[in-house]
C-alpha positions in Angstrom: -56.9 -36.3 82.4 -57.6 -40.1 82.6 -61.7 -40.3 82.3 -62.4 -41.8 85.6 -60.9 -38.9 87.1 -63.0 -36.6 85.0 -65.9 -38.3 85.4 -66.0 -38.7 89.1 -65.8 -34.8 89.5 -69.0 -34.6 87.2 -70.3 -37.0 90.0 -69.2 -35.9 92.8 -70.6 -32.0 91.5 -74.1 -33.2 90.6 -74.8 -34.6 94.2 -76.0 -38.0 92.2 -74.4 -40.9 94.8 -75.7 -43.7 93.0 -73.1 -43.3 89.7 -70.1 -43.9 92.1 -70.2 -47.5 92.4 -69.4 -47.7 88.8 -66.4 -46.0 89.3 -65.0 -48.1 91.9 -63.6 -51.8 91.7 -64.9 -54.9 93.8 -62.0 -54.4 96.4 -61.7 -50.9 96.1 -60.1 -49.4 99.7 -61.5 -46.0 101.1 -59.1 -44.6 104.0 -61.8 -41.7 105.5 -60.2 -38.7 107.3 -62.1 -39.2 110.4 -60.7 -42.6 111.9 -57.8 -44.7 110.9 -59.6 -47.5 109.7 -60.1 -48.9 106.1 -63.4 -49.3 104.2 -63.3 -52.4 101.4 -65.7 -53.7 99.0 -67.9 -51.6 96.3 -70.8 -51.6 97.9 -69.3 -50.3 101.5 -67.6 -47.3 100.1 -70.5 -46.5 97.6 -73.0 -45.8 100.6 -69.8 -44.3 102.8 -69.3 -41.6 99.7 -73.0 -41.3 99.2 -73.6 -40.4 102.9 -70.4 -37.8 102.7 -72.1 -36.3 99.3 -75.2 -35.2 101.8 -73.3 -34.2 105.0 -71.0 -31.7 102.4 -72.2 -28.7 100.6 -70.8 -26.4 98.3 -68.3 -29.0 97.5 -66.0 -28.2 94.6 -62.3 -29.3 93.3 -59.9 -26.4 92.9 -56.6 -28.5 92.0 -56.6 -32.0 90.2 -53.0 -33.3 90.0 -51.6 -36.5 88.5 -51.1 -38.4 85.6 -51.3 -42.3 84.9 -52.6 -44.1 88.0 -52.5 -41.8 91.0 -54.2 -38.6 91.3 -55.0 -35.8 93.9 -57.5 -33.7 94.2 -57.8 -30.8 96.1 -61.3 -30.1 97.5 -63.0 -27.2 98.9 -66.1 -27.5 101.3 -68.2 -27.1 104.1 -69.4 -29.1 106.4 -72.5 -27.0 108.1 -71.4 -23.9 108.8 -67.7 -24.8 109.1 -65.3 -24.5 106.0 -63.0 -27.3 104.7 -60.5 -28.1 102.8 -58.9 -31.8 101.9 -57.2 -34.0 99.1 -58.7 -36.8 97.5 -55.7 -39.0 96.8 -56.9 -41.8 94.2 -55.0 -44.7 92.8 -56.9 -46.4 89.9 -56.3 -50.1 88.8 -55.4 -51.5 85.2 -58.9 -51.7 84.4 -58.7 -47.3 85.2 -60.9 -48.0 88.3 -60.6 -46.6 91.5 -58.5 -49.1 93.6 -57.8 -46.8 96.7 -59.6 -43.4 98.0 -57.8 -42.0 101.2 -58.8 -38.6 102.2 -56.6 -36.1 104.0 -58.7 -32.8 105.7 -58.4 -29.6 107.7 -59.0 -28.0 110.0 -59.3 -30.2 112.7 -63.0 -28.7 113.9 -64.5 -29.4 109.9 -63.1 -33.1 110.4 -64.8 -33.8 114.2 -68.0 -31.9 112.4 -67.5 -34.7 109.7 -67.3 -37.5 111.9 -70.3 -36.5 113.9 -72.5 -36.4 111.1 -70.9 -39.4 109.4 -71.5 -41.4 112.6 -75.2 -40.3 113.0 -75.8 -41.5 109.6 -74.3 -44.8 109.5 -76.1 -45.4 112.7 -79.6 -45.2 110.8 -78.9 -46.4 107.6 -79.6 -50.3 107.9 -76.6 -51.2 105.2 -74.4 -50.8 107.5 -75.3 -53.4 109.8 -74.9 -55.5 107.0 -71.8 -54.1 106.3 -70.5 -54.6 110.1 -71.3 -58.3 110.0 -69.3 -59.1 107.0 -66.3 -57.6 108.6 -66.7 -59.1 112.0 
């Protein structure tokens, strides 16, 4: 398994949101299950993946498929008291970081819970005004 992979499920399981910038490059592009839009930039997706890291809970990979640079990963969750599952699907660049993160999820119920709590975050968290700026 290529070592970015590996290491952003030891992330990812130890809840510690601040390791994943290192994992993803400048331009990376995060495709979130909840709206069809397109985060870009390190710093963006970092706090994006941080905030999911809180809103999921006993978060675990069951499936990790791929070889070279694209990889899925099939996730088990839930999301309060509603269970989910979904697919990290993960393209790394030459460099072996993460270029593109788009996330498929199901059912339909976890994924509005998801956006709820997703939107209730980024409405407090003041990086994301920032963030809205740049893009506007």
């Amino acid at each position: 398994m290529h070592p970015t992979i590996t290491l952003m499920q030891e992330v990812v399981a130890s809840g510690d949101d601040s390791r994943i910038a290192d994992l993803l490059a400048e331009n990376v592009k995060f495709m979130p299950p909840t709206y069809y839009a397109t985060w870009t930039g390190r710093a963006p997706v970092a706090a994006v993946l941080g905030h999911v890291g809180q809103v999921f809970s006993d978060f675990s990979y069951r499936r990790v498929m791929g070889e070279g640079k694209d990889w899925a990963l099939e996730f088990q969750c839930k999301i309060g008291d509603l269970d989910a599952v979904g697919v990290d699907l993960i393209t790394l660049d030459d460099d072996g970081l993460i270029e593109t993160f788009e996330v498929a999820m199901r059912p339909l119920k976890s994924v509005a819970a998801l956006r709820e709590a997703m939107n209730a975050r980024v409405q407090t968290d003041a990086r994301f005004l920032e963030f809205r700026k740049a893009l506007t």
